[in-house]
N, C-alpha and C positions, 0 to 999 in steps of 0.2 A: 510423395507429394512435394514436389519444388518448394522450397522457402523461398518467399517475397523479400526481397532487400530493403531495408530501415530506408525509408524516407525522409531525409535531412530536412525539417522546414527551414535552419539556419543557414544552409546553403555551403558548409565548410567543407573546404580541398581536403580529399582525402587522393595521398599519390597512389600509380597505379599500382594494383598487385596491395594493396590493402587488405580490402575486405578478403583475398583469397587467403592470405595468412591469416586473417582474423575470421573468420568465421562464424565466429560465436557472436561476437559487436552485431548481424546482422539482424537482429530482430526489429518486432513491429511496435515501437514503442504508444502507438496509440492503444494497444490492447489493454495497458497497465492502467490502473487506475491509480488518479496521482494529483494533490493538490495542485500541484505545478502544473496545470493545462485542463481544458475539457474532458468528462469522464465519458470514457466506451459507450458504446448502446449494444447491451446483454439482452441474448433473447434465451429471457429467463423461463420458458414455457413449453422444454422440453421431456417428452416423454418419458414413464420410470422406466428403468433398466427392463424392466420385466416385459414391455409393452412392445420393444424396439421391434419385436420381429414380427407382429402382428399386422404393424402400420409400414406404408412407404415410406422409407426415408425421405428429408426434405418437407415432409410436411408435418401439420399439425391438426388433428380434430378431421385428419382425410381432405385437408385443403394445403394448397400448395403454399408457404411461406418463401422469403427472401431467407438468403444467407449469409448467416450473424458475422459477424467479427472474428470471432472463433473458426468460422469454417470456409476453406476455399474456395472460392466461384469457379466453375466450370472455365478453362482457358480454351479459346479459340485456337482450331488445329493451325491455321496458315500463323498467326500469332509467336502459339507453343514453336512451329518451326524456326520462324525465324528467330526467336529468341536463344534455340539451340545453336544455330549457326556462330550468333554472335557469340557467346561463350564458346564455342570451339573456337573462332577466331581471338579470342583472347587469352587462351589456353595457350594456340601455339605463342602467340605472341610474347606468353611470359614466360616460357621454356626458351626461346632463342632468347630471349635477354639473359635469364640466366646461363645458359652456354656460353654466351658469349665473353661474361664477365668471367668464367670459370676458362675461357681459352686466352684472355685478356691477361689474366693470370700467375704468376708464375711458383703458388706457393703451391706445395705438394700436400697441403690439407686441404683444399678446397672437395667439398663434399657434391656427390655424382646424388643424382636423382634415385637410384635405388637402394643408397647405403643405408639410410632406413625404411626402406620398406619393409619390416620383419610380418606386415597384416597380410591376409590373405589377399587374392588378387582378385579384388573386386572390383568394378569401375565405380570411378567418383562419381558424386552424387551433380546432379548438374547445377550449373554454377559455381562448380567450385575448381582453382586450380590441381591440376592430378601434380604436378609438384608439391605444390603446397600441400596437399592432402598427405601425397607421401610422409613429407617431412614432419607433419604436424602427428603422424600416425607414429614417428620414432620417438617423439616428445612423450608423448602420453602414457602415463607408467602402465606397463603391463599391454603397451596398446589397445587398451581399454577405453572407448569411448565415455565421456563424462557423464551423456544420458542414460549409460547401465550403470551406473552410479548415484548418481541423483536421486535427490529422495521427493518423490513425486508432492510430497504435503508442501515444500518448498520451492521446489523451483521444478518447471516441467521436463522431461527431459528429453532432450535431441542430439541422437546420433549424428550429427555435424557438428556437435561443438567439445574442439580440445585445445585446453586451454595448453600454457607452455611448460606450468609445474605444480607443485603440489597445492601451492597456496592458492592460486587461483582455480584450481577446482574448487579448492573449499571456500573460498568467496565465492563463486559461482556457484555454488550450492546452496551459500546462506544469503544468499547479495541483501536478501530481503530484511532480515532480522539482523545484520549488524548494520545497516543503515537506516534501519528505524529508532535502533540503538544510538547511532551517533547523532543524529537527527536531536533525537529528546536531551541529551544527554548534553549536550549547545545551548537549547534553550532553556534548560533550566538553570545550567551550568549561568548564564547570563541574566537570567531573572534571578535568584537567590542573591546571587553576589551583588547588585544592586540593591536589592531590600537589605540585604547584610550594610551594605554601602551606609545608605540612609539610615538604620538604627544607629550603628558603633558610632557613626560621625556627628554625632548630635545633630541632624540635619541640616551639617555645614557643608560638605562635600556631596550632595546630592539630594533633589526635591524630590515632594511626592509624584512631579512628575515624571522625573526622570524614571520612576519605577512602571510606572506607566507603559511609556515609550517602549522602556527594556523588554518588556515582556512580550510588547509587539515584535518587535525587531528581533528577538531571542527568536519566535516563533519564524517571522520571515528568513532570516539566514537558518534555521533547523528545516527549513522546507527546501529552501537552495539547496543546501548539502545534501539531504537524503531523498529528493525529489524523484530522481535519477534510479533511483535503485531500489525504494520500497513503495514511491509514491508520497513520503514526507506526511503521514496525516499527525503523528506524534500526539493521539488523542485515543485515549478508547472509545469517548463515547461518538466522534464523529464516524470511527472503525463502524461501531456497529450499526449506528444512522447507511451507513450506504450500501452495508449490508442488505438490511431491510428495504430501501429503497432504490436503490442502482444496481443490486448484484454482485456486490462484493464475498468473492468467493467464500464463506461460513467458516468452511474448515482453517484459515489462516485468522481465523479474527483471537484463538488463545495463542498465538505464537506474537502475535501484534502486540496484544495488551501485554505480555509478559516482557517482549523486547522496550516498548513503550515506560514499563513500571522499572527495570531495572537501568534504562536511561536516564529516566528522574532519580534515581540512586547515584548514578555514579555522577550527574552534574550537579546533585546538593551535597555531594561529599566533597566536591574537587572545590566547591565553593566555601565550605564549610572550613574546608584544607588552609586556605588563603587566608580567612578571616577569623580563626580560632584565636589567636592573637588578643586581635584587637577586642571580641568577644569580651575572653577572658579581662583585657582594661577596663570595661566597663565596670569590675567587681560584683557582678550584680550573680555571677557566676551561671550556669548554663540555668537559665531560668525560661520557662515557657511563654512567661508574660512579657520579659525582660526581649529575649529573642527569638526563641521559638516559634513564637508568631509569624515571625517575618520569613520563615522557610516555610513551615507550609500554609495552611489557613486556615481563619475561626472565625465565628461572626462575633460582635460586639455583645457583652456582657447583657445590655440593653435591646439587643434583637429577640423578637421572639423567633420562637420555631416554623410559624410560618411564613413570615417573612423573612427570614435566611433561606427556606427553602424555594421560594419564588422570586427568592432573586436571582439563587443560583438557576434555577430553572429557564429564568424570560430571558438573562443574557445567553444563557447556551441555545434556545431556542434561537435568537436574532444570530447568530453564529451559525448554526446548522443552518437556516434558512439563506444565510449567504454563502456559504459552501456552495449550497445547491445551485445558488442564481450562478457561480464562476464557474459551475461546472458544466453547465446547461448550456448544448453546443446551439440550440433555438432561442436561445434568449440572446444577450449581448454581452458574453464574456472577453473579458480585457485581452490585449494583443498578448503573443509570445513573451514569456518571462515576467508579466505584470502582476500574474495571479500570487504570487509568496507577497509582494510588496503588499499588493491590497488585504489581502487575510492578515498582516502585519498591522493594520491600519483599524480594521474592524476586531481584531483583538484587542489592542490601545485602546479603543472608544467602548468597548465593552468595560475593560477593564476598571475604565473613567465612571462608569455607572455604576457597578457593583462593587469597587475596592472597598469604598466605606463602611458598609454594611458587613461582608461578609470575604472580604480580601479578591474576590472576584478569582475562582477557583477554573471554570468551566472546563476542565479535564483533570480526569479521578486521578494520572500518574501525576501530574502535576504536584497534588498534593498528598498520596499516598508514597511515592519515593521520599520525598522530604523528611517525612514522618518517621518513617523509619530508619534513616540515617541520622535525626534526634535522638530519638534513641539506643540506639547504638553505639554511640559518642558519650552517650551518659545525659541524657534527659530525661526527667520523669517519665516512666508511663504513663500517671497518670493522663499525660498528654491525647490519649487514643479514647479515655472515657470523658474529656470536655467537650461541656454543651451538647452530654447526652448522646453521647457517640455520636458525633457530628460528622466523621471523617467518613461515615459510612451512608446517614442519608442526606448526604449534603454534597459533598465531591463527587459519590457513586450516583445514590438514586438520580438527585437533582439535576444531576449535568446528563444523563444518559436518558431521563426522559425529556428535559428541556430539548434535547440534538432529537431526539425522534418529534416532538412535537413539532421544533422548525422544519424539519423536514416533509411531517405531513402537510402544514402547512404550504408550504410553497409546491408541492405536488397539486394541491388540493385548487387552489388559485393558479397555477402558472405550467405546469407542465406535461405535454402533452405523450409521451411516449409510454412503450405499453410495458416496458420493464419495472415501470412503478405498479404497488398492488391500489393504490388509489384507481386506476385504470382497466383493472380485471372487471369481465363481466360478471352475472350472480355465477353461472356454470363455470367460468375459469376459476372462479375462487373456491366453489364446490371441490373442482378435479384438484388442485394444488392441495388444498385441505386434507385428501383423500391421499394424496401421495406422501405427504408428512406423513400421515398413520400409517402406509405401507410403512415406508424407513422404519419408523420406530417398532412398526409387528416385527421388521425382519432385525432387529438388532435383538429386540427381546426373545428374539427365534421361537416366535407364536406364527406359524410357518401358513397355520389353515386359516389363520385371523388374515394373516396378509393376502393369503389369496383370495378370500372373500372380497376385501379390500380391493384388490384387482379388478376382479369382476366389475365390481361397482364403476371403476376410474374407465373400462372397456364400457360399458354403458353411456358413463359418461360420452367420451370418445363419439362414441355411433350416434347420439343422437344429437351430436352439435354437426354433423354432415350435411344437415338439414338447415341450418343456421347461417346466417350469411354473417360474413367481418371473419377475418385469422386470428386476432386480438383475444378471442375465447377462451 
């Protein structure tokens, strides 16, 4: 299947004979799902494994669907020809440039187009320079392509991409999970170290706004930075908000939260690193009340429990539900590069609501890394049983149903695609339901439960035929 070449919306020169040396840069960056832009439309209402061979492909419920994001549209033959041509004409073109420079020459290392060819002799996949393939083939250890390597939970893997050495295979295998890492890891690293700011300094060197602000802006450049490479959400609970609602692939959501949770570790330690110091000046010595507060977060003494827990909850709500609206290619989200800025803006005003009360927590890493690199530095544990284990339905519960609640929300009012389950019919929601309990008979390997279960989803199936809308 030809790969589609990465669509620049920013419009940057790339000189010629790029992408054939890079070949792996070529992907479709709109598949990812990523604060930093509009999220994909997932046609999430495909048939179980089990089913594939019963039904025509391309459809669903025996009616004809369009084809998702995920899968290739049919290319038109005079099209597909002429696009072949061009890439043969480009081929040659960058084999005489290199000869040329190699007759132009005069050093006696200049390297011949078959010195590494040690692969077998297969023809290049189209699109791409048979030079460059070559060479790229003597790079790659073992000439081993990167996609029989790759580990499918991570990153997908395609026989056209080799990178130049070792490292970047292994970035290209984790791109995901150390850039959600650095991502978190920024913003916290900058949110701590101002609330640190503000304690030590007697609140002479920095306002309660400024903590504010930080926390936006920590979040905005943590999006910048890992935008690119994880999709920047640096939240669990918005992770599993899009999950549920846009499709965000399940299986990545424990490698997120876990990259996510030891982010916030290493930027309250690296904060902590800085300002141990001036801590210690206070005399007040590592005290929870004294400064521990200000890494991670508690509600006021004076809060009850339900009102800590709905505060965290209504600000993560108005937070998911703006997710949503910036992601929503039908609604009217902000031009290229606006989206980190404004989530930067609505964290700040979130913050401005809930600080008082409850330090305005609205993702669980946020204040579960913190916590645990208190402790570890020599803070009470005690810290993990205040306000009644707080850290657990407050940071966790609170903020993880607040982001689904805005999120049903603004499906529920505003958005119209069919990848949301607010948009399933009574029968689609029946079949999906049925398909869960397949997955789960066959993991439990209750083999005759699943196929029972089958049956059913095949019932299903045949009797929506008769049903008008694909949406089903």
């Amino acid at each position: 299947m030809r790969q589609e070449p990465y669509h620049d919306p920013y419009n940057t020169y790339y000189e010629d004979g790029y992408h054939d040396a890079n070949p792996w840069l070529q992907d479709k960056r709109n598949e990812e799902f990523s604060l930093s832009g509009t999220f994909p439309h997932k046609v999430r209402f495909q048939k179980p494994a089990k089913c594939q061979d019963r039904k025509p492909e391309g459809t669903w419920y025996g009616k004809d669907i369009e084809k998702g994001e995920n899968e290739a549209a049919p290319q038109v033959p005079a099209a597909e020809d002429q696009h072949d041509e061009l890439q043969r004409q480009r081929t040659a073109a960058t084999q005489q440039t290199h000869r040329t420079q190699r007759d132009d020459s005069d050093a006696t290392v200049a390297v011949d187009e078959q010195d590494f060819d040690t692969s077998p002799k297969t023809p290049p996949p189209s699109g791409a320079s048979t030079l460059a393939r070559r060479r790229l083939d003597g790079f790659a250890p073992n000439n081993q392509p990167i996609g029989d390597l790759a580990d499918d939970f991570f990153e997908e893997p395609d026989p056209n991409k080799r990178p130049y050495n070792a490292w970047a295979r292994i970035r290209m295998k984790y791109r995901r999970v150390f850039a959600e890492w650095l991502g978190t890891t920024i913003m916290v690293f900058i949110g701590v170290s101002t609330e640190l700011t503000y304690i030590t300094s007697g609140q002479q060197n920095a306002s309660i706004q400024s903590v504010y602000w930080a926390w936006g802006f920590g979040a905005m450049i943590g999006i910048y930075v890992s935008g690119g490479g994880s999709g920047g959400f640096l939240n669990p609970a918005l992770v599993i908000m899009l999950s549920a609602f846009r499709g965000f692939p399940a299986k990545r959501i424990p490698v997120y939260i876990l990259a996510e949770v030891v982010g916030a570790f290493t930027g309250a330690l690296l904060a902590l690193a800085i300002y141990r110091d001036n801590i210690l000046h206070l005399g007040q010595g590592l005290s929870p009340e004294a400064t521990g507060i200000y890494m991670y977060t508690q509600p006021q003494p004076w809060i009850s429990a339900a009102s800590a827990f709905f505060t965290e909850f209504l600000i993560t709500a108005v937070l998911g539900c703006t997710i949503m609206a910036l992601g929503d290619s039908g609604n009217a989200p902000p031009g290229a590069g606006m989206h980190a800025f404004i989530i930067g803006l609505v964290i700040t005003t979130c913050t401005m609501v809930g600080s008082w009360s409850t330090k305005a927590c609205m993702n669980p890493a946020r204040d579960f890394g913190p916590r645990l690199v208190a402790v570890a530095v020599g803070y009470p544990r005690s810290l993990f049983t205040a306000s009644n284990n707080w850290w657990i339905w407050g940071p966790w519960c609170a903020t993880i149903c607040g982001a689904m609640a805005g999120g049903l929300v603004y499906d529920l009012c505003v958005f119209r695609g069919s990848e949301s389950p607010v948009n399933y019919s009574g029968l689609r929601m029946k079949v999906e339901g049925l398909k869960e309990g397949d997955r789960w008979m066959r993991r439990l390997r209750k083999d005759k439960r699943a196929e029972r279960i089958e049956r059913k989803i095949e019932e299903g199936l045949a009797q929506s035929q008769n049903e008008d809308g694909v949406s089903r």
